[in-house]
Biopython code that builds the backbone (N, CA, C, O; Angstrom):
import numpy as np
from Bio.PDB.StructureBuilder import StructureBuilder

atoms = [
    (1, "UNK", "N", (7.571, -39.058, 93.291)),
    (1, "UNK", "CA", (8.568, -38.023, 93.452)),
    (1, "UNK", "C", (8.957, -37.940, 94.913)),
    (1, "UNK", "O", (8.302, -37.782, 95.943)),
    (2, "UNK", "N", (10.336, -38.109, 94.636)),
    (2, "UNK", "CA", (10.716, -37.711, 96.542)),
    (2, "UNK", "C", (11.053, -36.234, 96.648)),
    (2, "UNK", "O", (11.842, -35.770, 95.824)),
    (3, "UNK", "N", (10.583, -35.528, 97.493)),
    (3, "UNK", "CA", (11.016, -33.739, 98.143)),
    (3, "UNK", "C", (11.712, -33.812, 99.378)),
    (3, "UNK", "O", (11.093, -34.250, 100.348)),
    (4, "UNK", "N", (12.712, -33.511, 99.488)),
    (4, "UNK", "CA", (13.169, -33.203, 101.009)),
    (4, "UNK", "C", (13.713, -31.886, 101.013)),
    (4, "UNK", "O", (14.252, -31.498, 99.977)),
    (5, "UNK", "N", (13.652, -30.970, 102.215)),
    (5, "UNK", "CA", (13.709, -29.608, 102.219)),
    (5, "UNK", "C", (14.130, -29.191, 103.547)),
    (5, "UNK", "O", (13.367, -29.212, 104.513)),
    (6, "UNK", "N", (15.430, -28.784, 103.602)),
    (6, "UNK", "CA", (16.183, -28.229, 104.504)),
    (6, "UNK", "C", (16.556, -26.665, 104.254)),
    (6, "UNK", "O", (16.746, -26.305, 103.093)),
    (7, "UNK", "N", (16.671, -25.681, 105.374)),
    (7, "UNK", "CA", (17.061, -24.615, 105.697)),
    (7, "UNK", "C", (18.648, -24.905, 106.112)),
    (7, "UNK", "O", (18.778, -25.779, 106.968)),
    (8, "UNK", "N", (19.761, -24.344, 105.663)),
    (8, "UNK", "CA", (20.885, -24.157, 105.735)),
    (8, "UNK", "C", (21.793, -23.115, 105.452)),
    (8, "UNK", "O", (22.248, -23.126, 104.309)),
    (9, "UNK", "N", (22.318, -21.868, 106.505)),
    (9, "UNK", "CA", (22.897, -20.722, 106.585)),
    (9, "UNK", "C", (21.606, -20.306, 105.329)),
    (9, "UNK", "O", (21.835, -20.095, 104.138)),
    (10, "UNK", "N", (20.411, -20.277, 105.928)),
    (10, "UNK", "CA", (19.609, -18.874, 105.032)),
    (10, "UNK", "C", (19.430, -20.156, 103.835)),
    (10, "UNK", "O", (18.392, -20.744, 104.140)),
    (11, "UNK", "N", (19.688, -20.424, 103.320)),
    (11, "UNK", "CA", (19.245, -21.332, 102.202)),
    (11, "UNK", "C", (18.784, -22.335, 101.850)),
    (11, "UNK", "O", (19.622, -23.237, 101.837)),
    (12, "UNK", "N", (17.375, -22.756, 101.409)),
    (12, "UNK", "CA", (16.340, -23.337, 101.108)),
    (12, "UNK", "C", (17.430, -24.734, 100.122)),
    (12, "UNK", "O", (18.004, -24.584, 99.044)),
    (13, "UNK", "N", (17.382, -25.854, 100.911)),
    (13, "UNK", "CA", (18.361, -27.348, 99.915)),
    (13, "UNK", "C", (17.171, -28.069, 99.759)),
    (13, "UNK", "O", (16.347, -28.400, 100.612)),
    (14, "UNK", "N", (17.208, -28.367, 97.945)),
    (14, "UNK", "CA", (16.026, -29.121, 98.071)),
    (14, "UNK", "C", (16.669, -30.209, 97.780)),
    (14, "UNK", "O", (17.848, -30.089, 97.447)),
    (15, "UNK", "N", (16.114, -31.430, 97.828)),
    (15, "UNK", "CA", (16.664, -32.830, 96.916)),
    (15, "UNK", "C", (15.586, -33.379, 96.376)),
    (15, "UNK", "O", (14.816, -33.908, 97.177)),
    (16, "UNK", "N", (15.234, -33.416, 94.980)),
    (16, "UNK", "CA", (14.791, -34.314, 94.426)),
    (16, "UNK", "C", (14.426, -35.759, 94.298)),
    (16, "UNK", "O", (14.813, -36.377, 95.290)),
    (17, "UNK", "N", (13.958, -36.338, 93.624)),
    (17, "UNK", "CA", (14.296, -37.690, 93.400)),
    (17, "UNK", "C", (13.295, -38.526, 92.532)),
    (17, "UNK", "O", (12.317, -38.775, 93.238)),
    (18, "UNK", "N", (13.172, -38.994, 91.426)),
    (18, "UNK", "CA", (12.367, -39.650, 90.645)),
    (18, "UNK", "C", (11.672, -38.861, 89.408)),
    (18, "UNK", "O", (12.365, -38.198, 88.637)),
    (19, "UNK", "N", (10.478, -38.953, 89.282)),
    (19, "UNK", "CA", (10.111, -38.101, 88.146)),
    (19, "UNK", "C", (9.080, -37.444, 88.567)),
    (19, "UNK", "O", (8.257, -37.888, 89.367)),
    (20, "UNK", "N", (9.045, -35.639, 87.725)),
    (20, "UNK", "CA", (8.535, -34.798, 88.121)),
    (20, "UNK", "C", (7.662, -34.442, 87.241)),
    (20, "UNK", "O", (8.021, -33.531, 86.495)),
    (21, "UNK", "N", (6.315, -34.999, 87.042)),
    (21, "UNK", "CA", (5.337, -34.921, 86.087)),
    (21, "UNK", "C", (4.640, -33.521, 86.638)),
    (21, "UNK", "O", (5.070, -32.706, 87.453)),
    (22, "UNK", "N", (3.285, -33.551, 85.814)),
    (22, "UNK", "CA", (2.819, -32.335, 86.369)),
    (22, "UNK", "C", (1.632, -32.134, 87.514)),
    (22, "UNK", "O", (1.024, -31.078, 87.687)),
    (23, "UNK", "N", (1.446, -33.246, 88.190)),
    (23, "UNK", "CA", (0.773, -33.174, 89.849)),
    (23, "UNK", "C", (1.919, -32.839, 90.497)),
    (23, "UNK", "O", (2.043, -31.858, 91.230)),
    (24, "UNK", "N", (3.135, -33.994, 90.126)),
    (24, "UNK", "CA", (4.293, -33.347, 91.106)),
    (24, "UNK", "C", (4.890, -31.926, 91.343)),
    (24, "UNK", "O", (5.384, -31.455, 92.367)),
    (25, "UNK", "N", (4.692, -31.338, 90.022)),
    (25, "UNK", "CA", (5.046, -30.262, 89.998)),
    (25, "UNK", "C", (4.407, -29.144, 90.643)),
    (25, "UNK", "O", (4.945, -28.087, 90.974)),
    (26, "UNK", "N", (2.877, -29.579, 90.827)),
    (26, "UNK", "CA", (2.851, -28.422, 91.542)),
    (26, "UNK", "C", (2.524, -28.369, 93.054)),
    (26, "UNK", "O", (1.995, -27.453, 93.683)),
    (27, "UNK", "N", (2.915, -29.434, 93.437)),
    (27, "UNK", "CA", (2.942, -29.664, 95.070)),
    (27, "UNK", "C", (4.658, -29.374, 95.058)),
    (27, "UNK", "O", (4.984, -29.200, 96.233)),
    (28, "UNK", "N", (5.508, -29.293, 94.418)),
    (28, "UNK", "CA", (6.725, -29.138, 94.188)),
    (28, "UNK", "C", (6.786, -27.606, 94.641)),
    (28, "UNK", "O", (7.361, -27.198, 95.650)),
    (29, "UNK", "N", (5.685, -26.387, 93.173)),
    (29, "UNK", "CA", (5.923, -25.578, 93.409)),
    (29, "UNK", "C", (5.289, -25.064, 94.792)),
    (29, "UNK", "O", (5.992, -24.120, 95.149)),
    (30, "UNK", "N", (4.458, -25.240, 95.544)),
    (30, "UNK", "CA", (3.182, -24.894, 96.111)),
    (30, "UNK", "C", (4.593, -25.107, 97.520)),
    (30, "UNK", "O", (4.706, -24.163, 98.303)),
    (31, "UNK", "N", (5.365, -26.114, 97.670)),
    (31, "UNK", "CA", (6.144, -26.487, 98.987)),
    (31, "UNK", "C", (7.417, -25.307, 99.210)),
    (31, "UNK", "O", (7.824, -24.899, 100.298)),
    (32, "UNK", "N", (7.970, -24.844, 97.662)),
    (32, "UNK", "CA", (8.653, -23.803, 97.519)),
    (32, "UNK", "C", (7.941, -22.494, 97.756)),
    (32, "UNK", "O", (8.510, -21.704, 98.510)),
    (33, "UNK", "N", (7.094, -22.236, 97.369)),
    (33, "UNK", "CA", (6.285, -21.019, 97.800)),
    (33, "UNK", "C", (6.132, -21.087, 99.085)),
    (33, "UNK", "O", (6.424, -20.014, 99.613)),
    (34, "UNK", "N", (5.828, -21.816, 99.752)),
    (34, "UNK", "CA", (5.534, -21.593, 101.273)),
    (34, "UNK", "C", (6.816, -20.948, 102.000)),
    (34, "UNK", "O", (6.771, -19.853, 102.561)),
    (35, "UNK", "N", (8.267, -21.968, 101.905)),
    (35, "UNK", "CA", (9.287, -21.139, 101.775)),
    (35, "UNK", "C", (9.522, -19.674, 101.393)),
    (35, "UNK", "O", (10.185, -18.941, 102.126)),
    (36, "UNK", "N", (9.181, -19.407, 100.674)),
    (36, "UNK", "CA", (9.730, -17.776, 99.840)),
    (36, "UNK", "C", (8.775, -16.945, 100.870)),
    (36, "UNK", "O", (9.155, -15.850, 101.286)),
    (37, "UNK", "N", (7.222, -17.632, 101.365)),
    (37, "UNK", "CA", (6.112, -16.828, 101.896)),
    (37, "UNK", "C", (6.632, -16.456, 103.465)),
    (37, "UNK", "O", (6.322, -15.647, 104.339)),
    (38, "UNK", "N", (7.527, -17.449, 103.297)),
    (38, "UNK", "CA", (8.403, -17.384, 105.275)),
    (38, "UNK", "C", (9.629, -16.589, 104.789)),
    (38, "UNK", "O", (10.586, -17.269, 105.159)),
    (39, "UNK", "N", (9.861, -16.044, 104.470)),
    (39, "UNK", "CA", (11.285, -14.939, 103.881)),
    (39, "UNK", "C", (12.411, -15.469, 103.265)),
    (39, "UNK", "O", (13.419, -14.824, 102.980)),
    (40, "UNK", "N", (12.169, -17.025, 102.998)),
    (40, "UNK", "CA", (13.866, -17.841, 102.418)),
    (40, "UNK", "C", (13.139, -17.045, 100.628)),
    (40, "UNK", "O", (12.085, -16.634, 100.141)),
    (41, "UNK", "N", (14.486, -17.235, 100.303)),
    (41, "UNK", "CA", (14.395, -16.495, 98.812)),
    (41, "UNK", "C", (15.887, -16.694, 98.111)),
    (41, "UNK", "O", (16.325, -16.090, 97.132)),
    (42, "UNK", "N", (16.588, -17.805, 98.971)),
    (42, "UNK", "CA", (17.848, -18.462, 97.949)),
    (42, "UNK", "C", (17.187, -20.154, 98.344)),
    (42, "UNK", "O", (16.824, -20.606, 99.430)),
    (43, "UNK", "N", (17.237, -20.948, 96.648)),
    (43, "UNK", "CA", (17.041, -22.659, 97.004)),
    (43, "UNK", "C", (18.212, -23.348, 96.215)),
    (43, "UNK", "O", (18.341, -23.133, 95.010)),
    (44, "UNK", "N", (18.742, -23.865, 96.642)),
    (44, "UNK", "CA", (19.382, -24.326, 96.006)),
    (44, "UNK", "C", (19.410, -26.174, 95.734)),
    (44, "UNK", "O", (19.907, -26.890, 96.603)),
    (45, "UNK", "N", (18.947, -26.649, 94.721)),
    (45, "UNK", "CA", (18.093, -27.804, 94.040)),
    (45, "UNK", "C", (18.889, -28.920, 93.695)),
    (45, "UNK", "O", (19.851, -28.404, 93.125)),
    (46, "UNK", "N", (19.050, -30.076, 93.701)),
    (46, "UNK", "CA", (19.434, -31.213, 93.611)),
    (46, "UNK", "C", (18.886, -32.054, 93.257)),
    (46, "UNK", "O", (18.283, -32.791, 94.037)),
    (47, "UNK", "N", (18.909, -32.318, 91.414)),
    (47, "UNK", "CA", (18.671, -32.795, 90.836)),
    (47, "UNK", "C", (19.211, -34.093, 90.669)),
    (47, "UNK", "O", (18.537, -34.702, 89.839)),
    (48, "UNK", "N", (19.920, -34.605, 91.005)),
    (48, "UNK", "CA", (20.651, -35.681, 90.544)),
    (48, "UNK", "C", (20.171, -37.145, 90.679)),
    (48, "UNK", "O", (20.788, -38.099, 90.205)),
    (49, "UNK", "N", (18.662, -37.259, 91.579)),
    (49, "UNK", "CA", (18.380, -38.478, 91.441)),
    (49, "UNK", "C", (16.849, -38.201, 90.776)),
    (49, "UNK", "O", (15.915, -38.922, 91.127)),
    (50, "UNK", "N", (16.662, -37.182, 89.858)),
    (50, "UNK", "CA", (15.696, -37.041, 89.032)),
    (50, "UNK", "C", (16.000, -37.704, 87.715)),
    (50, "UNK", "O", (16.966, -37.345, 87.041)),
    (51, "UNK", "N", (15.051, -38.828, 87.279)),
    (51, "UNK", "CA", (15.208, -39.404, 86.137)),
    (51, "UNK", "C", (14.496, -38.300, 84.714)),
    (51, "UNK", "O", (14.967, -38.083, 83.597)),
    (52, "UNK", "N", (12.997, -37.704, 85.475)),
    (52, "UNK", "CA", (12.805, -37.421, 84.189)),
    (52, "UNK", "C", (11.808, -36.217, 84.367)),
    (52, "UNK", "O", (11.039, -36.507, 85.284)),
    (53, "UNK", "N", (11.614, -35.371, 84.010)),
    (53, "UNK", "CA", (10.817, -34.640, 84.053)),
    (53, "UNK", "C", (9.368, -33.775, 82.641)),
    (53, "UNK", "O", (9.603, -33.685, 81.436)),
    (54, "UNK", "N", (8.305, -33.393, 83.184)),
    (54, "UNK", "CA", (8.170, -32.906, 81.588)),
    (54, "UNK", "C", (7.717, -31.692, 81.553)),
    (54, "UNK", "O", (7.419, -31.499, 82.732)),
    (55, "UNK", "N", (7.481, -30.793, 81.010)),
    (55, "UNK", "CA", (6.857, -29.250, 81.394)),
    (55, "UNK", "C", (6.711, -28.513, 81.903)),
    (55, "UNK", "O", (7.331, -27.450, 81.869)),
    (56, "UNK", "N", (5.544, -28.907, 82.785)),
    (56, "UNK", "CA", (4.970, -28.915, 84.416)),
    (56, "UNK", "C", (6.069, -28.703, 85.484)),
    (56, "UNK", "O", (5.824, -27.905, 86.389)),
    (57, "UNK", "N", (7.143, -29.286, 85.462)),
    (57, "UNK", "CA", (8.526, -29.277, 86.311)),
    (57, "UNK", "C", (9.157, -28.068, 85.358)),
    (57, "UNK", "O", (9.892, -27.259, 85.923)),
    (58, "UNK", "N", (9.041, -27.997, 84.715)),
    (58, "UNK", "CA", (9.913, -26.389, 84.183)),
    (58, "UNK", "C", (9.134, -24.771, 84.628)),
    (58, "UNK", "O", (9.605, -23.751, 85.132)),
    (59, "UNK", "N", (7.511, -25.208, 84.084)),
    (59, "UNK", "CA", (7.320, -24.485, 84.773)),
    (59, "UNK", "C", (7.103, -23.857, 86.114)),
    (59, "UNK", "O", (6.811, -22.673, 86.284)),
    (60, "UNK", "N", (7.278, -24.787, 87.083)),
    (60, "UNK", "CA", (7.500, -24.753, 88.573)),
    (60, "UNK", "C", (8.675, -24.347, 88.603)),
    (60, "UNK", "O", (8.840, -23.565, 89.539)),
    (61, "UNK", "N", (9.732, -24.552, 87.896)),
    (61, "UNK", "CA", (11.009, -23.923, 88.047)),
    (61, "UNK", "C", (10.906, -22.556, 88.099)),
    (61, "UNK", "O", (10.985, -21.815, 89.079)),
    (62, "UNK", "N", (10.694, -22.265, 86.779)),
    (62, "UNK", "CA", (10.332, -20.807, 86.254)),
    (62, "UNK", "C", (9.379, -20.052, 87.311)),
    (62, "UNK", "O", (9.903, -18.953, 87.487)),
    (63, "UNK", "N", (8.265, -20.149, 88.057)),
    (63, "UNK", "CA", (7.500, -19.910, 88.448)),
    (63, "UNK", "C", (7.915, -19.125, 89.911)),
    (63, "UNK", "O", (7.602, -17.964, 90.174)),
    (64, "UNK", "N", (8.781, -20.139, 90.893)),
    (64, "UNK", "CA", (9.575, -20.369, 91.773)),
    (64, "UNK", "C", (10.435, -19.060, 91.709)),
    (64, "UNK", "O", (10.200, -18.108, 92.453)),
    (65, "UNK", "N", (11.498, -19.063, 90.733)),
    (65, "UNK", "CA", (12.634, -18.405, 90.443)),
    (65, "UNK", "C", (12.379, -16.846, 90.089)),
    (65, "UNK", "O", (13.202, -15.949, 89.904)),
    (66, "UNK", "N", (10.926, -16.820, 90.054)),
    (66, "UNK", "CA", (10.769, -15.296, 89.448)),
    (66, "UNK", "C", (10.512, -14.971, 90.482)),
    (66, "UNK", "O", (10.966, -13.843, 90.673)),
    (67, "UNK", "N", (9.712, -15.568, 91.792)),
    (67, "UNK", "CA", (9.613, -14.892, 92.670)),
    (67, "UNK", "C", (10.710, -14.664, 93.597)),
    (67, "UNK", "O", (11.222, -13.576, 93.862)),
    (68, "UNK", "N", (11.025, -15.851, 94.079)),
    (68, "UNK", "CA", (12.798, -15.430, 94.620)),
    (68, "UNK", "C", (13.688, -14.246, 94.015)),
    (68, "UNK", "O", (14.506, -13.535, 94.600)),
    (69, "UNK", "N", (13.328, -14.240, 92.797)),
    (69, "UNK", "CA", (13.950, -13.282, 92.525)),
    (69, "UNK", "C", (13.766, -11.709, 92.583)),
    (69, "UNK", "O", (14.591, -10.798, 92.646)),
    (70, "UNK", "N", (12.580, -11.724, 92.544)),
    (70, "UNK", "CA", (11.731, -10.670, 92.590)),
    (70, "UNK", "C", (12.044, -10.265, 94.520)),
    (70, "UNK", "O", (11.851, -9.331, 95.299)),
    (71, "UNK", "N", (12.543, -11.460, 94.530)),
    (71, "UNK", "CA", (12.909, -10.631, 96.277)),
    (71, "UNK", "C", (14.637, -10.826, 97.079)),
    (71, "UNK", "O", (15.323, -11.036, 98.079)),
    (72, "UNK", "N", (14.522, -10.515, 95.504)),
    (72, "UNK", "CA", (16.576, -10.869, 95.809)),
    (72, "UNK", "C", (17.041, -12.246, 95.994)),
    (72, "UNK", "O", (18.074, -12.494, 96.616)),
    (73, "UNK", "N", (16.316, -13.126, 95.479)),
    (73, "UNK", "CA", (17.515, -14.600, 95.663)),
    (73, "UNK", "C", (17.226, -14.936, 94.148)),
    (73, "UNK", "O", (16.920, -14.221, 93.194)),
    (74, "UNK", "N", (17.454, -16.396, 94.293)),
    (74, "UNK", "CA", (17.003, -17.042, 93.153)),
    (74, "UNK", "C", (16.925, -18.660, 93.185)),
    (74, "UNK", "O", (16.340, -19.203, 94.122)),
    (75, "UNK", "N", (17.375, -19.234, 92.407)),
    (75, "UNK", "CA", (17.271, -20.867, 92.261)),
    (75, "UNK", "C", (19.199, -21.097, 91.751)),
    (75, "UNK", "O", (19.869, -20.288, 91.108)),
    (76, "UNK", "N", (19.545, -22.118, 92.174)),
    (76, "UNK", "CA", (20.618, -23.054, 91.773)),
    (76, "UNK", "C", (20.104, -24.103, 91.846)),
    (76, "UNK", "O", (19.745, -24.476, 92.964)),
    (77, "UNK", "N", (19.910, -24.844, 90.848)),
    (77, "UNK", "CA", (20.329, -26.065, 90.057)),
    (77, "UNK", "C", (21.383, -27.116, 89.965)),
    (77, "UNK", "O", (22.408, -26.837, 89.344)),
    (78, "UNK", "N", (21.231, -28.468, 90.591)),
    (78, "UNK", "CA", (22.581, -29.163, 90.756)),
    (78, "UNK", "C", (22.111, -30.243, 90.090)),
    (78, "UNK", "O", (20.906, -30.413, 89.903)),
    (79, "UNK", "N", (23.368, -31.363, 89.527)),
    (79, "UNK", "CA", (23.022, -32.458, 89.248)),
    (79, "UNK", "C", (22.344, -33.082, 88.223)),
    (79, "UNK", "O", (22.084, -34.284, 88.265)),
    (80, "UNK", "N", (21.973, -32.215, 87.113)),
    (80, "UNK", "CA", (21.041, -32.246, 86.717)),
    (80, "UNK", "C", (21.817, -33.476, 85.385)),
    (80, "UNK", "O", (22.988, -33.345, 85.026)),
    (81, "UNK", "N", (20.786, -34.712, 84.768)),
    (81, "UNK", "CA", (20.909, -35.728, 84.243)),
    (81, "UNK", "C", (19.908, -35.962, 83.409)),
    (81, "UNK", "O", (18.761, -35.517, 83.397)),
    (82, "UNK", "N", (20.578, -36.870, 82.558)),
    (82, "UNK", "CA", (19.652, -37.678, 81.681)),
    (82, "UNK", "C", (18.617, -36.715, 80.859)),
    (82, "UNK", "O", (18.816, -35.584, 80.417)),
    (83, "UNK", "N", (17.547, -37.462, 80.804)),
    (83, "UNK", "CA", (16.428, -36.534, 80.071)),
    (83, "UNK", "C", (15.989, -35.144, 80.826)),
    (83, "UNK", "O", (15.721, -34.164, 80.131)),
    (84, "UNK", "N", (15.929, -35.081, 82.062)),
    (84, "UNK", "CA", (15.811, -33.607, 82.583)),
    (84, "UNK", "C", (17.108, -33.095, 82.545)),
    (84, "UNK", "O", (17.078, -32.195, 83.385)),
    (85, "UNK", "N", (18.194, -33.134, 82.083)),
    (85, "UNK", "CA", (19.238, -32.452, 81.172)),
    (85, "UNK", "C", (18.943, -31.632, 79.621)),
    (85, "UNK", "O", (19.082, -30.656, 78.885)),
    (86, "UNK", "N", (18.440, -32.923, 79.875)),
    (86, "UNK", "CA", (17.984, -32.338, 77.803)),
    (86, "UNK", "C", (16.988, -31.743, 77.700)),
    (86, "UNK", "O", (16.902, -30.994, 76.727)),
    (87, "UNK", "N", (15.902, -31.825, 78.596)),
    (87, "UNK", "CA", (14.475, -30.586, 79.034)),
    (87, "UNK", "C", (15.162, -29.490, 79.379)),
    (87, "UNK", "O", (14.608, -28.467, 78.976)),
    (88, "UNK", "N", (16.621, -29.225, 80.248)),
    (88, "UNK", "CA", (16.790, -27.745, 80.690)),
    (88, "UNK", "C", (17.463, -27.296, 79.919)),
    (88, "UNK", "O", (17.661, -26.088, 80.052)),
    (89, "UNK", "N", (18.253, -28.110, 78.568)),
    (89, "UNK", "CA", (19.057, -27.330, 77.713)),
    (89, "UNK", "C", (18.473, -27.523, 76.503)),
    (89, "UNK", "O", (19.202, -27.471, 75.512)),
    (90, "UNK", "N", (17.545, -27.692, 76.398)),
    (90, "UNK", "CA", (16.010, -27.597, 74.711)),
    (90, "UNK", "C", (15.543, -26.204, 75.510)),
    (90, "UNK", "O", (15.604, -25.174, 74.838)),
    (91, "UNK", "N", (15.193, -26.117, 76.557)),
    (91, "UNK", "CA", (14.512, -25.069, 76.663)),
    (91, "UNK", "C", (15.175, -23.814, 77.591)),
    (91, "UNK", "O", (14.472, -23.031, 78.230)),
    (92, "UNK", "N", (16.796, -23.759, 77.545)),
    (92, "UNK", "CA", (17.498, -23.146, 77.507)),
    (92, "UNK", "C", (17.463, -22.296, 78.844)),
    (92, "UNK", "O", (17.875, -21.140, 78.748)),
    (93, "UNK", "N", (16.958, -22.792, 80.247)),
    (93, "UNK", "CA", (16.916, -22.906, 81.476)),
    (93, "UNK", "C", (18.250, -22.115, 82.151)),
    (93, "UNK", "O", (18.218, -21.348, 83.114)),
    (94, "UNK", "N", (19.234, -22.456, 81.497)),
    (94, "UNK", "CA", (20.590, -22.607, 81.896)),
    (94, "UNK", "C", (21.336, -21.087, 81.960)),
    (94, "UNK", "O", (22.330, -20.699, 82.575)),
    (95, "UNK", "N", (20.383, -20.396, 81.025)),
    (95, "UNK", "CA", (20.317, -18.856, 81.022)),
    (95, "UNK", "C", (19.499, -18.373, 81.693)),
    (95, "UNK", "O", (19.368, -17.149, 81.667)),
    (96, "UNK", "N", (18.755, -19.098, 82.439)),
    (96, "UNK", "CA", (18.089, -18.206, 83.352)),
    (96, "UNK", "C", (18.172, -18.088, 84.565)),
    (96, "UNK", "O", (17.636, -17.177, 85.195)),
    (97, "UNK", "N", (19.056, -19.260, 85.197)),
    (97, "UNK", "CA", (19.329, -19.664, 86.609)),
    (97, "UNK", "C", (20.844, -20.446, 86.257)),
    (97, "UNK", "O", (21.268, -20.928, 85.207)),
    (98, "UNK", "N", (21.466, -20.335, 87.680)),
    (98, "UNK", "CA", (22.931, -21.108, 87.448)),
    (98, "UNK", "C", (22.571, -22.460, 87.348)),
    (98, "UNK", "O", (21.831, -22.899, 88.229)),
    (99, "UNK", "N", (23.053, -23.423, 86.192)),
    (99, "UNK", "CA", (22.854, -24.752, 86.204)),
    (99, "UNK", "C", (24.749, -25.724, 86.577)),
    (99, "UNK", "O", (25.782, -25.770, 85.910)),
    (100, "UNK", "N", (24.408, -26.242, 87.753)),
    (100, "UNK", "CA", (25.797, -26.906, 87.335)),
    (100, "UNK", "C", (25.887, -28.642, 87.971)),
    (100, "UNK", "O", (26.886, -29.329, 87.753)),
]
sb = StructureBuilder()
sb.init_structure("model")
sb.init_model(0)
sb.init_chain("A")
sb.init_seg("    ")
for serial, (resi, resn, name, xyz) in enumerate(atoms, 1):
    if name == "N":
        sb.init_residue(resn, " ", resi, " ")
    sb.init_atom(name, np.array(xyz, "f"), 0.0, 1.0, " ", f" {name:<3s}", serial, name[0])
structure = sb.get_structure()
């Protein structure tokens, strides 16, 4: 899994890249938390060179997003493809955060 993580006007850009099993996921979530623990609390995510994801990456989503939210931001979602398309709209993601 590739992570890269930039601060931009206040907002946490992540970029993805490869597949997000569930070790990845939670050094995924654990890198976002540190963020939210320093006061960022908008991320906005870039999915687009994620091939595949399974669970573990949803629930780091979910996990992530409640707390941001819980302090006024949240998660955006970009890019999103292929089989981690069809993981965020089986499990209906798309209502819980902006997906585009």
């Amino acid at each position: 899994m590739k992570l890269d993580c930039s601060v931009v006007e206040g907002e946490v850009k992540v970029a993805l890249g490869g597949n997000l099993y569930s070790e990845d996921a939670q050094f995924f979530k654990d890198k976002l938390l540190t963020y939210l623990n320093k006061g960022h609390k908008r991320f906005a995510i870039d999915m687009s060179e994620v091939a595949y994801m399974d669970d573990s990456g949803l629930g780091a989503f979910i996990t992530v997003h409640r707390r941001a939210e819980a302090n006024g931001g949240g998660i955006t979602v970009k890019g999103l493809r292929g089989l981690a398309k069809e993981l965020f709209v089986a499990a209906q993601l798309q209502m819980v955060f902006p997906v585009g």
